[in-house]
C-alpha positions in Angstrom: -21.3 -204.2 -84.7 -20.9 -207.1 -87.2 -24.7 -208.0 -86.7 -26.1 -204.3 -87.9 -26.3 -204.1 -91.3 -24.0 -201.6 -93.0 -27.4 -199.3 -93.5 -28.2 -199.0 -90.3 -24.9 -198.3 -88.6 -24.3 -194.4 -87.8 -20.5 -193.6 -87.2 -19.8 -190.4 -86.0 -16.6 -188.9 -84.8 -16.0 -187.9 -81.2 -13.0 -185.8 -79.2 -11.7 -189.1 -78.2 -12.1 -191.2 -81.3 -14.7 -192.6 -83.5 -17.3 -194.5 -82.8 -20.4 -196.5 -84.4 -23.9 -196.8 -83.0 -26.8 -197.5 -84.8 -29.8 -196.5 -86.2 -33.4 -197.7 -84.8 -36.4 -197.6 -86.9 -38.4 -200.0 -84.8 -41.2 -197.9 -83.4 -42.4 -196.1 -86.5 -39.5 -193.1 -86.2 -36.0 -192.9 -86.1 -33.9 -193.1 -83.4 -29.8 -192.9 -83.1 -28.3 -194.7 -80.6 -25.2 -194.6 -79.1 -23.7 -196.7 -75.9 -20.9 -198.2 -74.4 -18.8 -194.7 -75.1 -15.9 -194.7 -72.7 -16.2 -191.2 -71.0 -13.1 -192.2 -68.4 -10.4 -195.0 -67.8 -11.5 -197.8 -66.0 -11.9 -197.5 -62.1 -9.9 -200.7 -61.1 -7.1 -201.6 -59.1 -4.9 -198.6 -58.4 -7.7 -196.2 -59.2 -10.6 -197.7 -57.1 -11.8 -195.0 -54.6 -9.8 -192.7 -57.0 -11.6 -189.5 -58.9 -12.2 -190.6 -62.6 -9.6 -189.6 -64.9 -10.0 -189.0 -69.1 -10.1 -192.2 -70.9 -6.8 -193.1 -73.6 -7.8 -191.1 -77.2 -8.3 -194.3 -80.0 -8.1 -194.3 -83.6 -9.8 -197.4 -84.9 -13.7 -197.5 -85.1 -15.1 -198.3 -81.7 -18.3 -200.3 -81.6 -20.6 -198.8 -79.7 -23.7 -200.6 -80.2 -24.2 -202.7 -77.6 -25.4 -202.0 -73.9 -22.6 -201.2 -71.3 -22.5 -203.2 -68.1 -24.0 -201.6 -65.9 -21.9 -200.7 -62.2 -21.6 -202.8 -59.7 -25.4 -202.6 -58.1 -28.6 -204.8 -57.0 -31.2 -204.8 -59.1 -34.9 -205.6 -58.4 -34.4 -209.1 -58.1 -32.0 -208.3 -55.0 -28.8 -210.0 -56.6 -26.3 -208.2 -57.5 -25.0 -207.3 -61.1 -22.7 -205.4 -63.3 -18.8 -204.4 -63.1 -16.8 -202.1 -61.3 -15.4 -200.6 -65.1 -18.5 -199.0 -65.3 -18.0 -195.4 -66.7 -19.6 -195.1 -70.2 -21.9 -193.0 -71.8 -24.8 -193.6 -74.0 -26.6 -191.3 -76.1 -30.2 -191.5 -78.1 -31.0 -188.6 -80.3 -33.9 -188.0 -82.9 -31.6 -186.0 -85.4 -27.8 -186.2 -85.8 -28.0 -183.2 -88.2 -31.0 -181.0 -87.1 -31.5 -177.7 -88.3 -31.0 -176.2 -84.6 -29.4 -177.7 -81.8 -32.0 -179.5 -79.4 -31.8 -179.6 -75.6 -30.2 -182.3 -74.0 -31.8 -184.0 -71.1 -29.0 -186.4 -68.6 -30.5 -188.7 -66.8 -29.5 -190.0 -62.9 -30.9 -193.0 -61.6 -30.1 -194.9 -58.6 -31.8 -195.6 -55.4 -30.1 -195.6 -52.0 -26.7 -195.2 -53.8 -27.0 -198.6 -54.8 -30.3 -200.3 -56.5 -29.9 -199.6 -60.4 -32.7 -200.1 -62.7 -31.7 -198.3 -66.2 -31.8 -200.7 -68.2 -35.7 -201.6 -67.8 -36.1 -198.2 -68.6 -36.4 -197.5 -72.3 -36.1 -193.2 -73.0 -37.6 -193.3 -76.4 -40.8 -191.5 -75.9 -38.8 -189.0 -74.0 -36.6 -188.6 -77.1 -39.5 -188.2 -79.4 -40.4 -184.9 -78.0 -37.2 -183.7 -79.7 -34.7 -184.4 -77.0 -31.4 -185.8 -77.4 -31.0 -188.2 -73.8 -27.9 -189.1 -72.3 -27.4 -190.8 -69.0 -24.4 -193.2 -67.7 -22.8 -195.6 -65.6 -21.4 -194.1 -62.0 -19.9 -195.7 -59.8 -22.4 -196.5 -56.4 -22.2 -198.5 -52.8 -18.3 -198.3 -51.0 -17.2 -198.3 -54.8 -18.6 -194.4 -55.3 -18.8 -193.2 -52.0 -16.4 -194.8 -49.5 -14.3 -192.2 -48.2 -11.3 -191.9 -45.3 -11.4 -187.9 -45.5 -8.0 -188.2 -47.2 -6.6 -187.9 -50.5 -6.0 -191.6 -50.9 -9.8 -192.1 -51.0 -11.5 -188.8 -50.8 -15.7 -189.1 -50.9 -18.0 -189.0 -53.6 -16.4 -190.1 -56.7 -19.5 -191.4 -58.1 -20.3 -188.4 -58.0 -17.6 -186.9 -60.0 -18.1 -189.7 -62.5 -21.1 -187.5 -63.3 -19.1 -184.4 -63.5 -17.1 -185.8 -65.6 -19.7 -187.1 -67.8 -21.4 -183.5 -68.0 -18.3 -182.3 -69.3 -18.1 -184.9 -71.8 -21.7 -183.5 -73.2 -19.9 -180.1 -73.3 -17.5 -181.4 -75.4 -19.1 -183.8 -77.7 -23.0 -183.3 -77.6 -23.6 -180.9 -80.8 -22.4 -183.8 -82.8 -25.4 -186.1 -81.6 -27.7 -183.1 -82.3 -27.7 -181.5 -78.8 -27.2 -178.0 -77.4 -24.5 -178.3 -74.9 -25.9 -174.6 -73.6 -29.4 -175.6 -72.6 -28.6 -179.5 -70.4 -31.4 -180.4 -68.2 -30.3 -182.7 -65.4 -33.3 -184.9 -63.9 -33.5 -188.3 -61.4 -35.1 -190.1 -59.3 -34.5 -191.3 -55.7 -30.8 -190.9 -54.1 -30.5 -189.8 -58.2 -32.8 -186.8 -57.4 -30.4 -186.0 -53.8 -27.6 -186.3 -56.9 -29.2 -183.5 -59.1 -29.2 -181.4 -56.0 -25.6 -182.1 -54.9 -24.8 -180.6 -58.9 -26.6 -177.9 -57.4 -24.3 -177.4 -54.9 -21.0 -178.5 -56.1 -18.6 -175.7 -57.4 -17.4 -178.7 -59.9 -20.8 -178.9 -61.5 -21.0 -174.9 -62.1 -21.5 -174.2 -65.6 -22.2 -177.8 -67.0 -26.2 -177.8 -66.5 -29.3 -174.8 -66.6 -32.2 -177.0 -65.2 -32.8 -179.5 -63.1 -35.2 -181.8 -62.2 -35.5 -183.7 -58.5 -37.7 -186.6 -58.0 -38.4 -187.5 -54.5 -35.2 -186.3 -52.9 -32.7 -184.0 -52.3 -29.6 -183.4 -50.4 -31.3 -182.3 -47.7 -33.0 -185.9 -46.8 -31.3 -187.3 -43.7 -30.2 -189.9 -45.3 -28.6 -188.1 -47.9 -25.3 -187.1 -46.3 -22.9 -189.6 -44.5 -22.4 -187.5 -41.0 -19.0 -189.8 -40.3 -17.9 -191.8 -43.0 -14.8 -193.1 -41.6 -16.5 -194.8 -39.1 -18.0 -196.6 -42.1 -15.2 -197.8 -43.2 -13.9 -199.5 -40.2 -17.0 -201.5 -40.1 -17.3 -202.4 -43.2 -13.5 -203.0 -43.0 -14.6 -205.4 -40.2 -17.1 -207.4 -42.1 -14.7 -208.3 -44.5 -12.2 -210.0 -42.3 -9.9 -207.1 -42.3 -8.1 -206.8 -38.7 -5.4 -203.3 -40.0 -6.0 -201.0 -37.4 -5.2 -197.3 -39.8 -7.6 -195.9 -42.6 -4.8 -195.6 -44.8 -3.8 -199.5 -44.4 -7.1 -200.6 -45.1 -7.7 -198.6 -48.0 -4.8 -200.2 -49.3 -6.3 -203.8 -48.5 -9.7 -202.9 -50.2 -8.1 -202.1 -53.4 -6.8 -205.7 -53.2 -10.6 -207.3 -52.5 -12.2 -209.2 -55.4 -15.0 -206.6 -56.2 -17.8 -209.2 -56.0 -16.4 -209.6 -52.3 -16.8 -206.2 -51.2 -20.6 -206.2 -52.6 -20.9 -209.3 -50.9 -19.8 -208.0 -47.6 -21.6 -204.6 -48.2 -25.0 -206.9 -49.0 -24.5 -208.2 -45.4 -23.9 -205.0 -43.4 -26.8 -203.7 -45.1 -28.8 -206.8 -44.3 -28.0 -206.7 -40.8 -28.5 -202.9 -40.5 -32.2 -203.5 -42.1 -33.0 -206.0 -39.6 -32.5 -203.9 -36.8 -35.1 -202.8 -34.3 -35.1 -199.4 -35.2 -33.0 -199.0 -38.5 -33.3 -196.8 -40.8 -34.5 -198.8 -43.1 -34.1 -196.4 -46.5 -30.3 -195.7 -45.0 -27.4 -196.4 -47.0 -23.8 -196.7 -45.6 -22.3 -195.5 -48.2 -22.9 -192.0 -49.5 -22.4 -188.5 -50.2 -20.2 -186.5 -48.1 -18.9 -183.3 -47.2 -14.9 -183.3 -48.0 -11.5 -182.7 -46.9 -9.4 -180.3 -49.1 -6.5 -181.2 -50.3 -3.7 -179.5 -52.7 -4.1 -180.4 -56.3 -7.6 -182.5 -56.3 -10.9 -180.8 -56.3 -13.3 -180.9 -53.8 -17.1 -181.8 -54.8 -18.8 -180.5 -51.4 -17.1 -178.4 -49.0 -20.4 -177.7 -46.6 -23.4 -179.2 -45.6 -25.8 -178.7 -48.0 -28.5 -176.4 -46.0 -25.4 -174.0 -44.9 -24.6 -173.7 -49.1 -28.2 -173.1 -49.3 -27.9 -170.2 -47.5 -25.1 -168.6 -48.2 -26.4 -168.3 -51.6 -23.0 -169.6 -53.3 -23.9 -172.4 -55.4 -25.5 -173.1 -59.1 -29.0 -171.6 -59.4 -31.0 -172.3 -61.8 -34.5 -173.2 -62.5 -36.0 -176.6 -61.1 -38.4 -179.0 -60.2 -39.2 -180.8 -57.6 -41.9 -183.2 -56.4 -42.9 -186.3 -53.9 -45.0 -189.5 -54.3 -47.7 -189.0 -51.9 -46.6 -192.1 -50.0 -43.2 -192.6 -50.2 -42.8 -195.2 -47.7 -45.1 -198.0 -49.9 -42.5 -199.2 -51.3 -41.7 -201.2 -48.2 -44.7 -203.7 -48.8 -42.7 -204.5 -51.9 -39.3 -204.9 -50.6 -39.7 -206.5 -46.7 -41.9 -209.3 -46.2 -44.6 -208.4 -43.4 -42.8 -205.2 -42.8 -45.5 -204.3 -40.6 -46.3 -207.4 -38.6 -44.7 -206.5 -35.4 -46.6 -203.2 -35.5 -47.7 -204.3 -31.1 -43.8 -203.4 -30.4 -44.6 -200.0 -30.8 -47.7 -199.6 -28.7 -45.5 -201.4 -25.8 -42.3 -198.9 -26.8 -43.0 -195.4 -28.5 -39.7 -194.8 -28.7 -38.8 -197.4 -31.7 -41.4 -194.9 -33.5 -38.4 -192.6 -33.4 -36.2 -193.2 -36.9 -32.7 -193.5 -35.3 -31.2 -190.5 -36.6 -33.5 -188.6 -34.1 -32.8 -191.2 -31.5 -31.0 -188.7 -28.7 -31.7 -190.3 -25.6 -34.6 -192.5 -23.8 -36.2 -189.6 -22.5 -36.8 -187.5 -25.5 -37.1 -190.6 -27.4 -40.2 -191.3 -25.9 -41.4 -187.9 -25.9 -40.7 -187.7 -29.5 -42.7 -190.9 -30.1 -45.8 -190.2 -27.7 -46.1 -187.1 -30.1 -45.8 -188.8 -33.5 -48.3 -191.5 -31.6 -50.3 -188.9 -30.8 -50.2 -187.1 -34.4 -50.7 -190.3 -36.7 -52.6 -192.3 -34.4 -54.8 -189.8 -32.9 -58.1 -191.8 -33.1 -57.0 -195.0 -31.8 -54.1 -193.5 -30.1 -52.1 -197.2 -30.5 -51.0 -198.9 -33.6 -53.2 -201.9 -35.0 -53.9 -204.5 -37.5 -55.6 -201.4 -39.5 -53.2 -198.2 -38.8 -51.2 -199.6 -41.7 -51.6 -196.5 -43.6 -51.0 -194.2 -41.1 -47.5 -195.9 -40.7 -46.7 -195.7 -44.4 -47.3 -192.0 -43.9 -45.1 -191.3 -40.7 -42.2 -193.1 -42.7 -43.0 -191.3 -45.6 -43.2 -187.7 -44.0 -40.2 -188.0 -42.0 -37.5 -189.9 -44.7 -39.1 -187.8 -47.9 -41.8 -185.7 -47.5 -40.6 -183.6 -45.4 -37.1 -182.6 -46.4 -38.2 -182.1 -50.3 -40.8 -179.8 -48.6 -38.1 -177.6 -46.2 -35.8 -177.8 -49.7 -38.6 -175.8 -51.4 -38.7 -173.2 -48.8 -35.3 -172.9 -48.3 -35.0 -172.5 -52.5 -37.8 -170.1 -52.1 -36.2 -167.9 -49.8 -32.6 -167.4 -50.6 -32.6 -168.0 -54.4 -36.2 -166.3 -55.3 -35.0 -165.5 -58.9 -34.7 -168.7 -60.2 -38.3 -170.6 -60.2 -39.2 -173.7 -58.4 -42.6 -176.2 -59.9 -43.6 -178.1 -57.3 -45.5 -181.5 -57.9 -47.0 -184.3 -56.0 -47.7 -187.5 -57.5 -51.3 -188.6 -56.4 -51.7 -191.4 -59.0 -50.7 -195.3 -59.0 -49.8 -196.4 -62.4 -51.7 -199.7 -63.7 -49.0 -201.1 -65.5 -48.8 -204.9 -66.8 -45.1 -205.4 -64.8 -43.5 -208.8 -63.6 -44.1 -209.3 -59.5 -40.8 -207.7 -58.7 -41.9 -204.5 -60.8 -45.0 -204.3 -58.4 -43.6 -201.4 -56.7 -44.1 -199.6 -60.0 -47.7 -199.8 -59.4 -47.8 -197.6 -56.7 -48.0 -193.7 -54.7 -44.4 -195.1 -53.3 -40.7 -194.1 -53.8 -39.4 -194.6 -57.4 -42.6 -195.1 -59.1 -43.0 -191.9 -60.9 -40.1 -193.8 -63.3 -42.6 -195.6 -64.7 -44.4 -191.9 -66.3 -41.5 -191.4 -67.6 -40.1 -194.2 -69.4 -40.9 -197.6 -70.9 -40.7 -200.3 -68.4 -38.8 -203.0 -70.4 -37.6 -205.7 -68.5 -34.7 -207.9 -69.7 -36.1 -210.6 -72.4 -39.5 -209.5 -72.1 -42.2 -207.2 -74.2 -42.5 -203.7 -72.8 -45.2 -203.3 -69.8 -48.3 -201.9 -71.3 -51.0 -199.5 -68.8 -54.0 -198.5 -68.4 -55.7 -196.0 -70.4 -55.3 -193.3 -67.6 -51.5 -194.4 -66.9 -50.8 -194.0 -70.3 -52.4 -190.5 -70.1 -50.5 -189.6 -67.1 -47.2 -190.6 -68.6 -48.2 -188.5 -71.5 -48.6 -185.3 -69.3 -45.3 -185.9 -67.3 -43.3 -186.8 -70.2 -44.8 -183.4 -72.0 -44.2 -181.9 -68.7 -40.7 -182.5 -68.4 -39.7 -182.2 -71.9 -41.3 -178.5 -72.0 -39.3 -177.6 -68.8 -36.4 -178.6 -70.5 -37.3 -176.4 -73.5 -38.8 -173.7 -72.3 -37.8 -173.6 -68.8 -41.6 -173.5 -68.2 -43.6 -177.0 -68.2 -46.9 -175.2 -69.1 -46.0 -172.9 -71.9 -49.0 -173.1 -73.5 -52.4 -172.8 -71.5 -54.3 -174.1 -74.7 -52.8 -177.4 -74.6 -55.2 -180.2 -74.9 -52.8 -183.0 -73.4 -52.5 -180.5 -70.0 -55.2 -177.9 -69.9 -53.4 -176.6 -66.9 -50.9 -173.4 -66.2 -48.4 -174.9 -63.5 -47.5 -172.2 -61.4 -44.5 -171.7 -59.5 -43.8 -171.4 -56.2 -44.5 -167.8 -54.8 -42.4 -167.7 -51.9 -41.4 -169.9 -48.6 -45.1 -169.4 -47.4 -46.6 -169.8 -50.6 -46.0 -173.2 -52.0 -47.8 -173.6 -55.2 -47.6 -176.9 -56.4 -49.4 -179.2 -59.0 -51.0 -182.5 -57.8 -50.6 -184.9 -60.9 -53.4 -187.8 -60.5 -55.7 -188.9 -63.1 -56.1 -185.2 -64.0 -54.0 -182.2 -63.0 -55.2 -180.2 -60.6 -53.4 -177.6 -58.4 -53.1 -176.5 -54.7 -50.6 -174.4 -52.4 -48.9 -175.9 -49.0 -49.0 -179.6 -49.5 -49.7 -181.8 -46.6 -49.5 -178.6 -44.6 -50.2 -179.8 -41.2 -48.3 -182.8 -41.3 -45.1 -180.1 -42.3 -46.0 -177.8 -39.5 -46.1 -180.8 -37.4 -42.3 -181.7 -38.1 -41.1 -178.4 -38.1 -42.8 -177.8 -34.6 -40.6 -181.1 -33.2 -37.6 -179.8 -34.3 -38.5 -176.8 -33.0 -39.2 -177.7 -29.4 -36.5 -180.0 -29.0 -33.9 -177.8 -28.9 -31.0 -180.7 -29.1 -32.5 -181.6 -32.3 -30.8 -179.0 -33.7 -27.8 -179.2 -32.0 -27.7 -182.6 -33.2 -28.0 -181.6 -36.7 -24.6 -179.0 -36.1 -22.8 -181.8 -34.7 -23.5 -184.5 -37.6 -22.1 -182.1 -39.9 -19.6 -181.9 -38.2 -19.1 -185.5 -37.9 -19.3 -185.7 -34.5 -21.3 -189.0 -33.5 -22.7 -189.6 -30.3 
């Protein structure tokens, strides 16, 4: 903090300790910003694959001005970055001292439990609609979510970093300015799945009142590992390790260089992408339902969909919304992802994503239909069925399972409301090549509507006048949801001119289709759902197959 002048420093003092951020004048307001705050110990050595415990209290002044590393992930340029002492906190606030507390709005991002792209993703326009916003490091890949089902290394402890972090804002966020009674949690990709899992999680109950789920939830198929020992003895294998018992290897990993395990992880992944019918926007390591054990709380204790419907989890109000085709992001991060399209017209069973892949006979049952359904004019895939690809992908990984989460909201928690979007609109953004995704109707790039894209050493991205527009609607969006509860409080609003209405019940699906303008509709992609929900229907071991993954039965 040497390099902040004495005017601009902000010291505040937290339940922990004191600390100094700074104060940033440099876009015509005033910002206060606050990072690098410890908000647990350090998950190394002995506490790797351990649920994060309180950092030490401190005394002398802790300089909290400069960016914390960020976990151990891969960022868009595919290498991989950060450190495994990863848990701190920042904070930006318009008003350390404001007349009434404002609401807080906690950020998750990540993206298949292991990309990371925070910080090109400046929250200052978010916070200049009056909102104090927090977000923080969690731990992701085998370091958050590597589990044996025992206490030793129990399953999702990047999620519990969050929990923990929430009940740091309890604690401490009145003295940035925030209201620790009205936190809105909101994220995007596997971070969306993660606001849901708060949902369901009796350790998150009481430290949030809205939530916001971009593109996923914890219903997705790849949301929930179904066997996550099994996991662990191959990636176990990959890194040389020959110990036969969890509990033995356990004890080795805590002994691997963490750059190694990455490493390692990097090349199961690799091997798993290059596979004939992987699923490509898998992770291996990921939520999971737990074990119980005497003394350490549990996160999840059920599959999501059976807490669903039992009722017994953390209702409140939400949104929740898809890009229209998720699955575009694949022309930004496989090379020719679609040049060996003909081994589908000579196979229709690799159209099957291998989670549904039971057997060779109702593989290629299930694939004659989805030919069938997305192919129906040419009835084989070709040079210019590209499209039509992106969409299968897209229906059956995200579309799909943010839909049935909709319904299944609708109809066993009808008192809280639910504002459905889809995202019709490609941004125009000025982005570096590997930002290119950003310019798209594909998975993660409704970021770009909500924050600054600010890549490392260079000027933020500017847009297009309509982009710009459109991130002015979602950010007011947003921000009024976390407000108001309502993101359309005021029907005379020139930026909107809209009422967003919520959804009416689990036949009734109101949503609002954000493009260029905002226009609204009811039952998105409604034949495309009914389609899915016939499949599973008909084939009855579908369902059955569903019981037995949670119950971590693999065939």
């Amino acid at each position: 903090m040497d390099d902040i002048p004495e005017e601009a420093r902000s010291v505040v003092e937290i339940s922990d300790g004191p600390i100094c951020g700074y104060i940033d004048k440099q876009n015509g307001g005033i910002q206060y910003k606050y990072k690098s705050i410890p908000y647990a110990k350090p998950p190394v050595d002995n506490l790797r694959f351990m649920p994060p415990i309180p950092p030490r209290p401190w005394t002398n002044l802790r300089d909290c001005t400069k960016d914390a590393s960020p976990p151990l992930c891969l960022s868009v340029d595919d290498e991989i970055h950060g450190s495994e002492d990863c848990l701190y906190i920042e904070v930006h606030t318009p008003n350390i001292k404001p007349d009434k507390l404002m609401p807080v709005m906690f950020w998750i991002g990540s993206y298949n439990y292991l990309f990371y792209i925070d910080n090109i993703c400046d929250p200052t326009l978010i916070v200049e609609q009056g909102i104090v916003l927090v977000r923080c490091g969690f731990r992701l890949g085998p370091f958050g979510f590597l589990s044996i089902n025992d206490i030793t290394a129990p399953g999702n402890v990047g999620l519990k970093d969050i929990v923990m972090a929430l009940k740091w804002i309890q604690r401490n966020i009145p003295i940035f300015g925030g209201d620790p009674t009205n936190v809105t949690l909101f994220g995007g990709g596997t971070g969306g799945s993660a606001v849901h899992f708060m949902m369901l999680s009796p350790m998150a109950t009481g430290l949030f009142h809205k939530a916001v789920m971009q593109s996923s939830s914890a219903l997705n198929r790849w949301a929930l590992a179904k066997n996550p020992i099994q996991d662990v003895l191959q990636f176990a294998k990959q890194l040389g390790i020959t110990k036969t018992s969890k509990y033995d290897i356990v004890e080795e990993l805590r002994l691997i260089p963490a750059l190694d395990m990455m490493k390692a992880y990097m090349q199961l992944l690799d091997s798993q992408f290059q596979c004939t019918n992987g699923d490509v926007f898998d992770s291996r390591f990921k939520p999971c339902v737990e074990e119980e054990f005497e003394g350490q709380p549990v996160f999840l204790n059920r599959s999501p969909a059976v807490l669903i419907k039992s009722g017994n989890f953390n209702k409140v109000p939400f949104i929740i919304g898809s890009n229209n085709i998720e699955a575009s992001v694949l022309q930004y991060i496989k090379n020719d992802f679609y040049a060996d399209f003909e081994k589908y017209n000579k196979d229709v069973a690799l159209l099957v994503p291998r989670s549904l892949d039971f057997d060779e006979r109702s593989s290629k049952n299930i694939g004659r239909q989805l030919m069938n359904f997305y192919f129906r004019e040419t009835q084989t895939m070709n040079e210019h069925t590209r499209t039509q690809y992106l969409q299968l992908l897209s229906d059956y990984y995200f579309l799909y399972y943010v839909n049935k989460t909709v319904q299944l909201h609708s109809q066993f928690t009808a008192e809280c409301p639910i504002y459905y979007y889809i995202l019709n609109y490609a941004g125009e953004w000025n982005v570096p090549k590997q930002l290119d995704f950003l310019n798209s109707i594909g998975h993660s790039a409704e970021v770009a509507f909500l924050f600054r894209i600010k890549p490392p050493d260079l000027p933020q991205c500017e847009g297009s006048r309509d982009s710009v527009n459109t991130r002015n609607r979602v950010i007011k969006m947003w921000t009024n949801f976390a407000k108001y509860g309502n993101p359309t409080p005021d029907e005379t609003d020139t930026l909107l001119q809209i009422k967003w209405d919520p959804v009416q019940d689990e036949k009734a699906l109101n949503y609002l289709s954000i493009g260029s303008e905002l226009t609204k509709g009811t039952n998105p992609f409604y034949e495309r759902m009914e389609f899915w929900e016939k499949l599973h229907e008909e084939h009855m071991f579908l369902r059955a197959l569903v019981h037995f993954n949670d119950i971590g039965v693999q065939w």
